[in-house]
N, C-alpha and C positions, 0 to 999 in steps of 0.2 A: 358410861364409863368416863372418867377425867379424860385429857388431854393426854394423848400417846398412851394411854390404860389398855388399848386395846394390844397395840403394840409389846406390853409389857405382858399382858396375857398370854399371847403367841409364842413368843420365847420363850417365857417357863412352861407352856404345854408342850413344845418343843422338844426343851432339856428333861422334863419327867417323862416322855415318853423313852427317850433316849439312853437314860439312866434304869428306867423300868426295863428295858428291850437287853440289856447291855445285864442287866444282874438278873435276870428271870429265864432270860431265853437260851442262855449258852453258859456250858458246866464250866466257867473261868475258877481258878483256882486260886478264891479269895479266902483269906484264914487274918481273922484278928481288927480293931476299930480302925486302925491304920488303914487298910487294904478299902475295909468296905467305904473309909473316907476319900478314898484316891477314885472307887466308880461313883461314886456320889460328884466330886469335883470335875472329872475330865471332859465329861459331856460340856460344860458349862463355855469355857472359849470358844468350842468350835459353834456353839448355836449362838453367842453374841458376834463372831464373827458371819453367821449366815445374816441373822440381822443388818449387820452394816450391807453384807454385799446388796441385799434387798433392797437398801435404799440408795447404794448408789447407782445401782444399775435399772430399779424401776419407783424413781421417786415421786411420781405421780399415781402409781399402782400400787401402793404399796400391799394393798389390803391382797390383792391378788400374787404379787409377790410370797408375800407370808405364810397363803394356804401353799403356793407353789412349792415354797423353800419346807413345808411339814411333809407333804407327798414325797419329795425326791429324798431328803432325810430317812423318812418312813421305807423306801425303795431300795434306800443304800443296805438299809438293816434288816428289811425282808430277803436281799439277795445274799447277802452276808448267811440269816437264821437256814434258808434250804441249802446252801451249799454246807453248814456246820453239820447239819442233823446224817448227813451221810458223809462227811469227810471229818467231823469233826476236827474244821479247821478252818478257817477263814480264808478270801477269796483274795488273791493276790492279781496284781496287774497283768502277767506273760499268760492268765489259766484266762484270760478276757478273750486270748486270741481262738479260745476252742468254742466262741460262738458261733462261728461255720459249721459245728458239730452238735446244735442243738437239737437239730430234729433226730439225732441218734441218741440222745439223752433224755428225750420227754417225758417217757414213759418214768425218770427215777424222777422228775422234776416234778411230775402229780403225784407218784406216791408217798412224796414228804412233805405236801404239804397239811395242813390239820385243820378243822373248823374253824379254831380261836386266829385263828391270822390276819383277820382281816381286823383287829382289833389294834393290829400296830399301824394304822392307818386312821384311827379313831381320830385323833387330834387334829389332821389335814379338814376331818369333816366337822368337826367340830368348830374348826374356827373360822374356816367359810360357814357355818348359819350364824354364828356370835356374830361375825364381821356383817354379811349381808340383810339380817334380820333386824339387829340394831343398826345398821348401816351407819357401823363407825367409822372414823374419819381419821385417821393417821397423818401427822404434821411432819415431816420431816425433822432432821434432826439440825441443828445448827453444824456449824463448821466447827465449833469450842468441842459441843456434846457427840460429835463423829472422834474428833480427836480425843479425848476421854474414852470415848466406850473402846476406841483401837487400843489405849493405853492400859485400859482395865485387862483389853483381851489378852493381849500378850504378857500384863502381869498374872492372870490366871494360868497361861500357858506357861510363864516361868515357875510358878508355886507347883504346876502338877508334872513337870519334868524333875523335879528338886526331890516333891516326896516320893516320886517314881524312883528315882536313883537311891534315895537314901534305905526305900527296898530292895531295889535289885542296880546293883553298882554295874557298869556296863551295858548297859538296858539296851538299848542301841547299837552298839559296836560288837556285842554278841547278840544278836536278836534271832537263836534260833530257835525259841516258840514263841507262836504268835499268839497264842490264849494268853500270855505273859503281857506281853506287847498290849493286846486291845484292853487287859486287865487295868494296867500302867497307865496308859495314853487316850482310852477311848476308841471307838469305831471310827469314828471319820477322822482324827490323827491320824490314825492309823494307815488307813487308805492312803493318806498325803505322805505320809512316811513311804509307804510302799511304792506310790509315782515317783517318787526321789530317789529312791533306790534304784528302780529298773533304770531313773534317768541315767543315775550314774553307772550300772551296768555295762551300757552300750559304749562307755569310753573305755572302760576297762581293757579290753580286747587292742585296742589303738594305740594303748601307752605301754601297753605287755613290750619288757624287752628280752631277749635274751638272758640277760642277771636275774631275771626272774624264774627264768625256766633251773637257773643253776642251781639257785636256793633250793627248789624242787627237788633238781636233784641230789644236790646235797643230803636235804632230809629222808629222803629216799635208799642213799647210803646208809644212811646211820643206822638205819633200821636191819635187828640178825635177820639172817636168811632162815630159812626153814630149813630142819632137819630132816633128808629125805627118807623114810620108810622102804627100801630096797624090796621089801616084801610086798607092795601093793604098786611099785612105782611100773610103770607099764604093762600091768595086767588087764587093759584093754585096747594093748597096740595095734591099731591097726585095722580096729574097728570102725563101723558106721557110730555115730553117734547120733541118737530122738533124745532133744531137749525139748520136757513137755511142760508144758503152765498151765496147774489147774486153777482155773481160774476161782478167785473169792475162797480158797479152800484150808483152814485153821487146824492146828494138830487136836483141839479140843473132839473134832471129830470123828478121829480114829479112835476105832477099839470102842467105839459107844454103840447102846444100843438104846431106842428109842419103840416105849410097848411090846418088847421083845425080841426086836429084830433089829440085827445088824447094818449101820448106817454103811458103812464100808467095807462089808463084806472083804471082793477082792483087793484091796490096797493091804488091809492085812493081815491078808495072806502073803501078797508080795513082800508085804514088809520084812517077812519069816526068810525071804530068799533075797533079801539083798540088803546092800548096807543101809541103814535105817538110821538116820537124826534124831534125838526126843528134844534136842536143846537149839533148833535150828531156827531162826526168824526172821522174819522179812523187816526187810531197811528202809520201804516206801514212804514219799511224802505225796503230794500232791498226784507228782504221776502217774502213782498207782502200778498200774498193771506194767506201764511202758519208765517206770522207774527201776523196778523189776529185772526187767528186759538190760535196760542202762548197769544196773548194780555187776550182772551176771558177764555182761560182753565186755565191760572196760574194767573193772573192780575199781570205779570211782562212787564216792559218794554224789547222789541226785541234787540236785537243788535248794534252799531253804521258799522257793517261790517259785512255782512253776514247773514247767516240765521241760527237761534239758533236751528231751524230742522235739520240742519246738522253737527255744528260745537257743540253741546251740547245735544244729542240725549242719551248720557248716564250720565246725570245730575239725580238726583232726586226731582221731583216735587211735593209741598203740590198742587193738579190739581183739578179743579173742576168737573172731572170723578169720582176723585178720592172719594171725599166726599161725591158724589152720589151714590158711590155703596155702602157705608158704614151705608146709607139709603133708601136700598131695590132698587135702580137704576140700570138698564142692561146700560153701556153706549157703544154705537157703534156707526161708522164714516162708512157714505156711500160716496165714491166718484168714478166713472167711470175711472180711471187712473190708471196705475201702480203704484204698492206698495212702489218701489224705487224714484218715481218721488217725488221728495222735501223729500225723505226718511223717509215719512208717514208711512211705514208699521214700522222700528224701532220709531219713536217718538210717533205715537198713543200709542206703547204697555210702552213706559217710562210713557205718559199722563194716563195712567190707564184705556183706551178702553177695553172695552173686546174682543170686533170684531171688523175688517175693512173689509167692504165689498167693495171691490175695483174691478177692469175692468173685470177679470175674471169671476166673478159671474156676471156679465151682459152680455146681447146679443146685441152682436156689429156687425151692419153688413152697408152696403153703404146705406142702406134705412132710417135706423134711426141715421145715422151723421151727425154733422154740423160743421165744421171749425174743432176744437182741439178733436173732438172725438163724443159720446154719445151725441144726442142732449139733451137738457133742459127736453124737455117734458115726452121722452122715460125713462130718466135718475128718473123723479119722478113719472113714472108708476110703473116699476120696483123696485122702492125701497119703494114705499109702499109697494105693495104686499111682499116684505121680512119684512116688517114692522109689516105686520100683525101678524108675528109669532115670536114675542121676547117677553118675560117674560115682562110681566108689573108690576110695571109701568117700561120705559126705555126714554132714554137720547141719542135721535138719532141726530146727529151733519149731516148735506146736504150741499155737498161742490157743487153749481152747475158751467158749464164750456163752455155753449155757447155762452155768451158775454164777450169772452176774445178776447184781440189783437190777428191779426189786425179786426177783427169783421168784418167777411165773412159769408154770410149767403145766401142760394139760392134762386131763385124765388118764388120757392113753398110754403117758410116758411116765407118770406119777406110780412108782413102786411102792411107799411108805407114806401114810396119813402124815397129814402136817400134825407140829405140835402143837399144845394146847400152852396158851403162856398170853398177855398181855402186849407183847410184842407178834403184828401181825408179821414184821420182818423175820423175825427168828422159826417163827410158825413155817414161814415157806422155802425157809434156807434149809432144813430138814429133807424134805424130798427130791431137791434141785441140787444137792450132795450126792442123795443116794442116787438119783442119775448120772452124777459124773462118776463117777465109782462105776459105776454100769456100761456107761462109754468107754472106759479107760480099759475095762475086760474086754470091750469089742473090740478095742485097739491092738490088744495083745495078739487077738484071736487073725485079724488082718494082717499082722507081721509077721506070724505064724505060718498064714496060706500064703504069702509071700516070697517066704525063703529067704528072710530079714533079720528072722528072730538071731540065729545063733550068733551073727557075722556081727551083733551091734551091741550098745552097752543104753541104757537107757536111765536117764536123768527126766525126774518127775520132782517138781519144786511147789506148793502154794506160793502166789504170787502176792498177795496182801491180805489183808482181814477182811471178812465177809461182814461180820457184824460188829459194829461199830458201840464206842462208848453209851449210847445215849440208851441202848439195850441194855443194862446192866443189873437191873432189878431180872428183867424173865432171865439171862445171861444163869445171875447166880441162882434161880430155880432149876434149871436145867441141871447144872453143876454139884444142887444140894449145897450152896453155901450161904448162908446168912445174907453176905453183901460180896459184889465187888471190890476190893479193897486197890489200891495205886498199883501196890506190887502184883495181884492177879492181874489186873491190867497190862500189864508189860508183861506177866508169864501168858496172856492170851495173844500176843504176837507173834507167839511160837506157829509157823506153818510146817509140814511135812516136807520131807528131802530123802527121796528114796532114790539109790542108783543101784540097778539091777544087769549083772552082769552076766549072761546065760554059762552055765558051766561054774564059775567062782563062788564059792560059798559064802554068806553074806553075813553078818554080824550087825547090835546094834549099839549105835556108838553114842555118848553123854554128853561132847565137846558142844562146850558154849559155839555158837559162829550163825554167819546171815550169811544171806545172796552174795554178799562181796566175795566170799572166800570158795564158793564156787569157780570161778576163773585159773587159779592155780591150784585148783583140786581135779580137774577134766583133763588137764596138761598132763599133770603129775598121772593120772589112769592112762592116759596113752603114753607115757614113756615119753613126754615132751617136756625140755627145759624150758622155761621160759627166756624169751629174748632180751629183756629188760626189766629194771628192777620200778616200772613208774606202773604200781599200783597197789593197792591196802588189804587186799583178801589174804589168807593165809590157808597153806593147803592143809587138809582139813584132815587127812593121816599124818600129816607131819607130828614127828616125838616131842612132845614138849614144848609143844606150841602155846602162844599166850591163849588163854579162853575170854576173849575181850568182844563183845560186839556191840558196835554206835550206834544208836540211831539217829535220823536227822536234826531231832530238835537240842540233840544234843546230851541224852537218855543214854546209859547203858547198862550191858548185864555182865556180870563175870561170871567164875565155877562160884563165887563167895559171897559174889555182892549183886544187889540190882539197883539203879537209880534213877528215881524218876522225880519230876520238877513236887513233887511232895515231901519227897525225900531221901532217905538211905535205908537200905533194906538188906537185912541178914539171906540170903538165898534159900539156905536148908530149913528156916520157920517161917521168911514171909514179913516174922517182925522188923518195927523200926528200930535204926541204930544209931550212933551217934557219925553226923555226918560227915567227920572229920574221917572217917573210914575210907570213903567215896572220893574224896577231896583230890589224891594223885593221879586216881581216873579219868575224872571230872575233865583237870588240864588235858590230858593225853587226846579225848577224848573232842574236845574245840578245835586241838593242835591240827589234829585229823580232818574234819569238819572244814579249818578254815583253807589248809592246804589244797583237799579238794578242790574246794569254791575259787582258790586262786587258778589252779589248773584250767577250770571248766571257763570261768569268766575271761583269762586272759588268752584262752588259748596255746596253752606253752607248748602244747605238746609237736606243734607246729616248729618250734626251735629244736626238734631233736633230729640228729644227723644220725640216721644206722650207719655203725659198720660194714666197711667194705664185706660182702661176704666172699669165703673161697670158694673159687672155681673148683 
């Protein structure tokens, strides 16, 4: 090769790897010559920028440099492609901190990854045998041709910020999805965008003043109250209250049968005896299970990065523990896991739990395991019987954990053949359903010999999606449709929401709502006002309630409309509309979104003074 040929080599097998990785490996949501010229371009700064770092930091190596700088590249977007394939979402800076949590994650961590993977690493080895077999020789760059290629880079950088914007105007300043983002900007921008972010996160909290907290409240004002329903408002005063999380469990599930036999049998049936959601779904981002958790105890929106279990563990929250113990409520979280896993044992005691009774107080042994730990059913014999002995009434939250990724489960406890589909994930989500279903009968059955059952009112929520975008082909066999389309997409976020209230006849209700509006719906069943007007859920019997639900990336659904980053969608056909339809939601819907994020980031809620109460 010529002089620095080798060099020039390196970089664009770099940038085609990167570009290949970036349009092949992850569903970004590129439409039209525009889009597909913006992933063609944004790779290109950041590998002439890896370049320069290569020489100034190892200019007599370069040649070892270069494979270095393909491997770590190759590394960035390997870790990127298995966290996508089961979040489909990219990896954010604060979700770095749950490396302490790897050896509880390994088993999801081999099961996504696929033969062809090691192909994204082809180029590293490629240009160590180019480099060391012709044992080329790379010259450094002049001091003129260092300043040139920094010049080029950041005119590249400014060409793909330009046509970035002149597609999506606010790209940045509203950045809440991030398929959008690394669509825009690239993978490794992106990451740099996201270290800058959290940089700036950490001040946020320092500069929070008071004026801040008022604007809060302000907009928190403005918003009607809810119209209370007299007819349902206290008809579980006074009760115990079992908040359960099935875990990974989708409404698609209910009411299906698979080879002829009922996936969920008992749910419903329960369904039949208590108040029953069809339009209910979960608001989770990254957190997942423990964003869930987050939506349901504060009716704050999660995070756009990370998990506010972790990255705001020492926030102060107005929580729905918290109001219940202020009205004679014992609140305690039972979950079979360590206290550090999603950093439950500090956030429960921020949420105002009194106890966690987490893995230690349970008896875990290879008899009663299944996949991630404590099976379902062992998990809700045991935590009755601790049940039995808390101060009543109490406010027991069941976080359960057998039908989590990849959803393995053994013969013994395997009630229903896995399905038959292309997707091995959905094949095993099938049987590891119909065992939660099965555990949640034995649960009943435990409250029952208890002497639990009458005195309590029982809240059963899916906690987020089990099976993710990248299923969507077996997804739509299963379903009998054609394809996946954007808007089934957003209608398979619906999970169940069943509150079963022994003695009160149950009904089932159509209202659009998510996890957030749980919070002043459990109030509203006990007969409880709420204390404060600082949170976004809306109680879910309330008369004429808006039917509005957000999700994080900034997506919502109404009774009329659905909207997701593809487009506007008519609800009752599914068809697209014109987007102008969506448009006053659209704002409503960031309004929300950003107000959150100021709450959570600055901590306001530390600025709010209760009222004196009367003696």
């Amino acid at each position: 090769m010529k002089q620095n040929g080798f060099l020039y080599f390196s970089l664009s097998a770099i940038w085609l790897k990167s570009y290949a990785a970036q349009r092949l490996c992850f569903s970004l949501p590129v439409a039209g010559w525009k889009q597909e010229l913006l992933m063609l371009v944004n790779p290109m700064a950041s590998v002439l920028i890896v370049g320069l770092l290569a020489m100034l930091l190892s200019p007599k190596r370069l040649r070892f440099a270069l494979v270095a700088a393909a491997f770590l590249t190759s590394a960035v977007l390997y870790a990127d492609l298995i966290f996508y394939r089961f979040f489909s979402d990219f990896i954010t800076l604060p979700v770095l901190l749950l490396s302490d949590h790897m050896s509880d994650l390994r088993a999801s961590v081999f099961g996504l990854m696929q033969p062809s993977d090691p192909l994204l690493f082809a180029d590293g080895a490629l240009i160590a045998i180019v480099g060391w077999r012709r044992r080329q020789t790379v010259v450094p760059w002049s001091r003129l041709k260092s300043i040139a290629a920094a010049a080029a880079a950041l005119s590249l950088l400014s060409i793909n910020y330009s046509m970035a914007v002149s597609i999506r105007p606010e790209l940045l300043t509203r950045a809440f999805d991030r398929q959008i983002l690394v669509r825009s900007i690239g993978t490794y921008n992106y990451h740099v965008y996201d270290a800058v972010l959290n940089a700036r996160m950490g001040s946020r909290k320092a500069l929070a003043r008071e004026s801040d907290f008022e604007r809060a409240a302000d907009y928190f004002a403005s918003l009607p109250p809810d119209a209370v329903d007299t007819s349902t408002f206290g008809i579980a005063r006074g009760r115990n209250v079992f908040l359960i999380s099935l875990e990974s469990l989708q409404s698609f599930m209910l009411d299906r049968r698979i080879g002829g036999a009922e996936t969920t049998p008992f749910l419903n049936a329960l369904r039949k005896e208590s108040f029953s959601f069809r339009n209910f779904y979960h608001q989770t981002a990254q957190g997942k299970t423990s964003d869930a958790e987050f939506l349901i105890d504060t009716s704050l929106f999660p995070l756009p990065t990370g998990a506010v279990f972790f990255t705001h563990a020492q926030n102060e929250y107005r929580s729905l523990p918290k109001q219940l113990k202020r009205h004679g409520y014992s609140p305690v979280a039972f979950h079979a896991n360590d206290p550090s896993f999603w950093n439950r044992g500090r956030m429960y005691t921020a949420l105002g739990y009194d106890k966690f009774y987490s893995v230690e107080r349970y008896a875990v042994d290879a008899s009663n395991s299944i996949g991630w730990g404590l099976s379902d059913e062992a998990f809700f014999e045991q935590s009755v019987e601790m049940a039995k002995h808390l101060p009543r009434p109490f406010f027991a939250k069941l976080i359960t954990l057998t039908n989590h990724y990849p959803f393995e489960i053994d013969e013994a406890h395997r009630m229903v053949p896995e399905y038959t589909s292309k997707s091995k994930t959905l094949n095993r989500y099938i049987p590891t359903v119909r065992y939660l279903d099965a555990a949640v009968e034995r649960f009943f059955e435990e409250v029952k010999a208890a002497g639990l059952y009458e005195s309590s009112v029982f809240v059963l929520y899916g906690d987020h999606y089990g099976i993710s975008p990248k299923h969507n082909k077996s997804m739509a066999q299963l379903l009998g449709k054609e394809r996946i389309t954007p808007f089934d997409s957003v209608q398979l976020q619906r999970v169940p929401l069943l509150i079963h209230i022994p003695g009160v006849p149950g009904r089932e209700l159509h209202t659009v709502s998510g996890q957030i509006d749980l919070y002043p719906t459990l109030l509203h069943l006990l007969g409880i006002q709420p204390e404060d007007p600082y949170y976004f859920g809306r109680d879910l019997f309330a008369a004429g309630r808006p039917e509005f639900v957000v999700f994080r990336d900034g997506s919502f659904a109404t009774d009329e409309l659905v909207y997701t980053k593809s487009g506007c969608y008519a609800r009752e056909t599914g068809e697209r509309i014109d987007a102008a339809a969506c448009e006053p939601y659209k704002r409503a819907a960031v309004e929300r979104l950003t107000m959150s994020d100021s709450i959570i980031y600055g901590d306001l809620l530390r600025f709010y003074y209760e009222p004196a109460r009367k003696l």
